[in-house]
C-alpha positions, 0 to 999 in steps of 0.5 A: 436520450433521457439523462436522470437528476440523481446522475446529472445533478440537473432536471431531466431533459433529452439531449442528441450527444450520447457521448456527453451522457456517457461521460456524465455517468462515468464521472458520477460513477468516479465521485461515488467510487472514489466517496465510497472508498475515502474512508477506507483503510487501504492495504499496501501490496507485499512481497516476501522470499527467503533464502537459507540466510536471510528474508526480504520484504518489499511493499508499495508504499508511493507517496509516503516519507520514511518518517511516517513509516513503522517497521517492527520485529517481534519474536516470529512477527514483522509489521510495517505500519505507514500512513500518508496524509494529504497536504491541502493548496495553500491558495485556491481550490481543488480541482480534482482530489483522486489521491486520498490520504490513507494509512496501512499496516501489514504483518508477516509471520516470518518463516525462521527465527531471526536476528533483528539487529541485523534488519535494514531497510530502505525505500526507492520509488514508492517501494520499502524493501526490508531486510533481515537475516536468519538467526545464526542458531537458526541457519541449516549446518552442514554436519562434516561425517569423520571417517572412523 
């Protein structure tokens, strides 16, 4: 089998282990993927559910401190904004870099008016969860009927 210069990084020559071949395309293949993509603003999973009192989102946010994290409520908008550096080995050398740094932000228009004071939020496992409750003026009231 013919393996190229451009995949290889070596002259051209044939080799009889096409398992060695396929494991030097796969390899180059992950340098150009993982290159093409350092540069890149990732954008961090959400989720958000609401129920007739409150709003929950959740996001994965792995590797990131609650320092680096910004969470924002203004008028109908949430924003969370994070970033995650990369510390580099105070000695040697890398072997394998695959985590990049990156930073993120994601908005939410909120569904109902809501009272930010009432706004928590917490991460566990790579996960912020951020919670708000529904503005009192906001909430569906039950209007009583009086019997005339």
């Amino acid at each position: 089998m013919l393996t190229t210069s451009h995949l290889s990084g070596s002259p051209s020559y044939w080799t009889s282990d096409p398992f060695t071949e396929i494991d030097r395309v796969l390899r180059a293949v992950d340098r150009a993927w993982l290159d093409a993509s350092a540069g890149a603003r990732d954008s961090s999973l959400l989720n958000a559910y609401h129920d007739n009192d409150s709003l929950v989102v959740t996001t994965e946010l792995p590797g990131v401190s609650a320092n680096d994290i910004s969470i924002q409520i203004v008028g109908d908008t949430l924003s969370i904004e994070a970033k995650r550096g990369l510390t580099a080995p105070a000695e040697g050398r890398w072997l394998r870099r695959e985590r990049r740094p990156f930073s993120t932000a994601r908005t939410v228009q909120l569904p109902f008016r809501v009272d930010s004071n009432t706004a928590t939020a917490s991460a566990k496992d790579g996960l912020l969860t951020v919670t708000v409750k529904r503005a009192a003026e906001d909430r569906p009231r039950t209007v009583a009927i009086q019997a005339s």
